[in-house]
C-alpha positions in Angstrom: -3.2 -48.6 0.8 0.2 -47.1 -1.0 -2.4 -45.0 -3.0 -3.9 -44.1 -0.1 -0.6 -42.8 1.5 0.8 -41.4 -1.4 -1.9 -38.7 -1.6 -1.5 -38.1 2.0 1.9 -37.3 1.6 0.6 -34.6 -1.6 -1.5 -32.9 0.9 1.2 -32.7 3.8 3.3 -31.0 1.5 0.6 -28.9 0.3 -0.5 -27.7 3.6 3.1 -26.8 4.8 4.0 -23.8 2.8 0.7 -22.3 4.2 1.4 -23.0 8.0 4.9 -21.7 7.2 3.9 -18.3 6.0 2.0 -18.1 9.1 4.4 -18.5 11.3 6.5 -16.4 9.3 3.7 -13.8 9.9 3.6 -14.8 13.2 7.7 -13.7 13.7 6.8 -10.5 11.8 3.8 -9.8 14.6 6.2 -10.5 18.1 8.9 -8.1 16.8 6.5 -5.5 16.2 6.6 -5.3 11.9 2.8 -5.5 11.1 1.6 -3.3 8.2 -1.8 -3.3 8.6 -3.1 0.0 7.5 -4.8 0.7 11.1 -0.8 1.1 12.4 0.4 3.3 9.7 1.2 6.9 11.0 -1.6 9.9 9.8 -0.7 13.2 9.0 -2.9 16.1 8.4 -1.8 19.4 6.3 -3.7 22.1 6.3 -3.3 24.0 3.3 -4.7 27.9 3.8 -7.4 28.5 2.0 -7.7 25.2 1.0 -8.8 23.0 3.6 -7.1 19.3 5.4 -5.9 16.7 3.4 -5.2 13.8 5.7 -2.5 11.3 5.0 -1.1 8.0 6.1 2.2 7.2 5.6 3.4 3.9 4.3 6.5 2.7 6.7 6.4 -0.7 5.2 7.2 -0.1 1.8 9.7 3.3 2.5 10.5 3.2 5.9 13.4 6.0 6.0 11.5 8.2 3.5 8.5 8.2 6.0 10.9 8.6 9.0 12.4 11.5 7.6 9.3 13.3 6.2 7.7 13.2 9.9 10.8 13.8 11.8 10.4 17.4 9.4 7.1 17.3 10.2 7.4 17.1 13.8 10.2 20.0 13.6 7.4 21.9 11.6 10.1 22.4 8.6 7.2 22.8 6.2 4.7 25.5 8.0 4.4 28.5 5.7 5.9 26.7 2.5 4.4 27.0 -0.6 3.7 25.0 -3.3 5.8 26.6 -5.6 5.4 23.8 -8.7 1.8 23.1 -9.9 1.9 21.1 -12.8 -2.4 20.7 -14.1 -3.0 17.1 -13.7 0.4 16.1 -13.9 1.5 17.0 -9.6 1.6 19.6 -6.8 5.3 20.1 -5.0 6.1 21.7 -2.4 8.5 21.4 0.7 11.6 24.1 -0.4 12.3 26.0 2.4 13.4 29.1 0.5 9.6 29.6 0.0 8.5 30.6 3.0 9.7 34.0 2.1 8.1 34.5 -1.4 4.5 35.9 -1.8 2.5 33.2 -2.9 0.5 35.2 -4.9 3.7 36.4 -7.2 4.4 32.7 -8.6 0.5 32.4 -9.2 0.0 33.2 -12.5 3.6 32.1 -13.7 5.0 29.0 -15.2 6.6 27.0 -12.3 9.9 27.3 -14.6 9.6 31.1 -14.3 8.8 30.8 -10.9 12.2 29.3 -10.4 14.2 31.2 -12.4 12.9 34.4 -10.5 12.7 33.0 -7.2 15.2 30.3 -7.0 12.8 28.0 -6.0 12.8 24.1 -6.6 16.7 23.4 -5.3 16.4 23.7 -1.6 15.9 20.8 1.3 16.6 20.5 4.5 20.5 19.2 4.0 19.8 15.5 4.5 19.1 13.2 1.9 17.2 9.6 1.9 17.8 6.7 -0.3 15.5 6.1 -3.0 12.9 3.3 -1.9 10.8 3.2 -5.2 8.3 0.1 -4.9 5.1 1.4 -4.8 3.3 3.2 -8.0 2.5 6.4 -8.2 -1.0 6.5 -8.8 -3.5 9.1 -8.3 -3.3 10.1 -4.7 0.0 9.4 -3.7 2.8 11.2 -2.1 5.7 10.7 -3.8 9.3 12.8 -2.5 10.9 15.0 -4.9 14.7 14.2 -6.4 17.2 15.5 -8.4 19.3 13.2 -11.3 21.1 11.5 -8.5 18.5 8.5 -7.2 19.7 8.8 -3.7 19.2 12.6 -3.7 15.2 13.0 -2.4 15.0 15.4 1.0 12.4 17.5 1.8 10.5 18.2 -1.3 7.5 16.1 -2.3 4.5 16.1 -4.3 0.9 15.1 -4.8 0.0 13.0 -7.9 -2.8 14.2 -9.2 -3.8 11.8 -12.1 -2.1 8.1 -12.3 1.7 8.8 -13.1 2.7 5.5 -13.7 5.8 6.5 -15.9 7.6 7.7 -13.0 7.1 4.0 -11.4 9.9 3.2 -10.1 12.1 6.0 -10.4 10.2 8.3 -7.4 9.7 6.9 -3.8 5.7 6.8 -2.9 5.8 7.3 1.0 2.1 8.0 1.4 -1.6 8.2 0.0 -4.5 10.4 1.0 -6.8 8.8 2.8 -9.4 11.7 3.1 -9.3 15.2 1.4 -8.9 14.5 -2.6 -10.8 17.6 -3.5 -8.5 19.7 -1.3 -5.6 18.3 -3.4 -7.2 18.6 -6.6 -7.7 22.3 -5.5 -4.1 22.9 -4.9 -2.8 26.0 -7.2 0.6 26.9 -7.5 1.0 29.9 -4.9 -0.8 28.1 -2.4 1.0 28.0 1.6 1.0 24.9 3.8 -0.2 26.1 7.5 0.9 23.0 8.7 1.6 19.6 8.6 0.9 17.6 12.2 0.9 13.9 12.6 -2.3 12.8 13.8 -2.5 11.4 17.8 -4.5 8.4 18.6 -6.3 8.6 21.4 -6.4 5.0 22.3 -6.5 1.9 20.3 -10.4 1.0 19.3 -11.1 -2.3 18.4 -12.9 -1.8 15.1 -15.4 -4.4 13.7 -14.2 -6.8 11.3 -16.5 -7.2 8.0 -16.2 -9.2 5.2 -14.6 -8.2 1.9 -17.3 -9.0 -1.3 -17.5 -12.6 -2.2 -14.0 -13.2 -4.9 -16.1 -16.4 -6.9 -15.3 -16.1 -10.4 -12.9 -12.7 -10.4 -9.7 -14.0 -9.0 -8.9 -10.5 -8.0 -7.3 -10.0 -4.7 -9.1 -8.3 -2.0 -7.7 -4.7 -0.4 -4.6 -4.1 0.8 -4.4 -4.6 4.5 -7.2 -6.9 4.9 -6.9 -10.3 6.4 -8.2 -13.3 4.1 -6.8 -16.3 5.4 -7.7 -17.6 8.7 -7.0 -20.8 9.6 -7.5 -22.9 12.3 -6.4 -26.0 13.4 -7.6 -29.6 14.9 -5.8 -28.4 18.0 -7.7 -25.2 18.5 -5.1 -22.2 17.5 -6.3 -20.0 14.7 -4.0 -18.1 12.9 -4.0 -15.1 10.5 -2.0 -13.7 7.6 -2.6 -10.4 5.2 -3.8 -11.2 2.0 -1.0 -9.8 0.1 0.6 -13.1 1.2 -2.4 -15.5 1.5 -3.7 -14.9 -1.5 -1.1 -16.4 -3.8 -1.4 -19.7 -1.4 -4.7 -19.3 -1.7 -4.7 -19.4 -5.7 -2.1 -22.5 -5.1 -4.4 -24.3 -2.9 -6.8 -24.4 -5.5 -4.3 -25.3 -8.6 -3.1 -28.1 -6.5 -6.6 -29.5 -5.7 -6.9 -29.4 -9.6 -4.4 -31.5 -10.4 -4.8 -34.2 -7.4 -8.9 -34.0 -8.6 -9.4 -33.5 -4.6 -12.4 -31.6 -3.3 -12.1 -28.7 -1.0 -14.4 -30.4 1.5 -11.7 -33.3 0.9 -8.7 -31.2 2.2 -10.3 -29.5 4.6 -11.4 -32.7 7.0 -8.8 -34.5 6.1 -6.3 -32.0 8.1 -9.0 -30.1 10.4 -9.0 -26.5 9.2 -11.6 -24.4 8.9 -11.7 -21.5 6.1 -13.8 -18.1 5.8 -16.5 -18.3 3.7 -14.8 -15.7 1.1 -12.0 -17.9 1.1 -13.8 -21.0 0.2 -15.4 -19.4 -3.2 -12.0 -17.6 -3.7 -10.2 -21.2 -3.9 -13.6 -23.1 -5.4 -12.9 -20.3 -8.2 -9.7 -21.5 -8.7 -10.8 -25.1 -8.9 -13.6 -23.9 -11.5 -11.5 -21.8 -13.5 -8.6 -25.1 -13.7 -11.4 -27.3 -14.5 -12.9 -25.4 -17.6 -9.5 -25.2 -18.5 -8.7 -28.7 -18.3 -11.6 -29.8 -20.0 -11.5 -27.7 -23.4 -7.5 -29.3 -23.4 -9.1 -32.6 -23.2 -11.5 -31.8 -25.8 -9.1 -30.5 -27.7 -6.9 -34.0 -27.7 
């Protein structure tokens, strides 16, 4: 019986860091700070000659960065600028304002060095700075904003990274990723004018269908950003959902704790009345399997 409650009393404290992160989740939801990638803003800039390179801004990992960039936007700061640095596979910047007088076609065949010795181009902004929010990577893609030495320097210049530029990790702020238009941006040349940059308007908010990410048994990788991989729901009736950036390390915990109190995941789950997705069932019967194996070649090694 003292067996029996002791491993009650495991489980109880098992199950309450999940229910906590989704009521933290919950909080986050009422006062309007989801970061699901259907609320992230779009932009669309039309590069002449070009063609649309449509991107969404990421407000949840730099929110002033993204709040200045489309308050510029908005003001149309960066219709007829060029891209005045065109760096191969390295990045494509634009966003000085003293190239909107310069013929595009003048810095074309030039180094972007030479291009700013002649033209003075690569110094100007707007006047207001934003501090440096540097958390994502800047992989191929992203939109990362420009800066001088000073970390806290970044205005309106940004640029497009081409190829994966992890070295600048951390020392650039990523504000956005394109979403649709990769071969307009690996088209860019130096010399080439922005037409325009206009924030997309939703027409109304569609209820899009939910599918299923690809079974996770045996990878342990975790599923796209944005997506929702726990769902829970209780004896009482009231399912809940948290993004799987969160989830998923409770998820891997789940599984390492049912490991170690030999529990079975049919166990947990009628013991205290939830209900899982089937992805998440094979994502923490992975775990278990992966603990297991492990667990067994130490015993065979003893």
């Amino acid at each position: 019986m003292v067996r029996a409650w002791y491993w009650h009393l495991l489980y109880c404290l098992a199950i309450v860091p999940i229910l906590q992160g989704v009521a933290a989740h919950g909080a986050e939801r009422s006062q309007g700070k989801r970061t699901r990638s259907t609320d992230r803003p779009l932009v669309d800039m039309v590069i002449e000659k070009r063609g649309t390179i449509r991107i969404e801004m990421l407000p949840n990992v730099a929110p002033k960065t993204t709040a200045h960039f489309l308050q510029l936007a908005g003001e149309r700061f960066y219709d007829g600028l060029l891209f005045h640095r065109v760096e191969g596979k390295f990045v494509a910047q634009a966003g000085d304002p003293a190239s909107r007088k310069v013929d595009g076609a003048k810095i074309a065949n030039i180094s972007s060095t030479e291009a700013a010795q002649r033209y003075g181009l690569g110094q100007g902004g707007s006047g207001k700075t934003v501090p440096l929010e540097a958390v994502s990577p800047c992989a191929r893609g992203t939109l990362g904003l420009a800066r001088s030495m000073s970390e806290d320097s970044g205005d309106s210049q940004f640029f497009f990274n081409i190829s994966d530029n992890h070295r600048l990790d951390n020392q650039y702020t990523v504000f956005g990723r394109v979403v649709k238009g990769l071969d307009v941006m690996d088209s860019i040349r130096q010399g080439d004018r922005i037409k325009s940059i206009r924030r997309v308007v939703k027409s109304g908010r569609s209820k899009l269908k939910r599918q299923s990410p690809a079974p996770l048994l045996g990878t342990r990788s975790s599923p796209a950003e944005g997506q929702t991989c726990l769902k829970l729901e209780t004896s009482c009736g009231v399912a809940v959902e948290q993004p799987c950036e969160r989830s998923i390390l409770r998820l891997n915990g789940l599984g390492r704790h049912l490991v170690r109190s030999r529990w079975t995941l049919e166990d947990f789950r009628r013991h205290f009345g939830l209900v899982f997705a089937r992805y998440e069932e094979e994502y923490v019967r992975g775990v278990i399997d992966d603990g297991e194996r492990e667990r067994n070649a130490w015993d065979e090694r003893l």
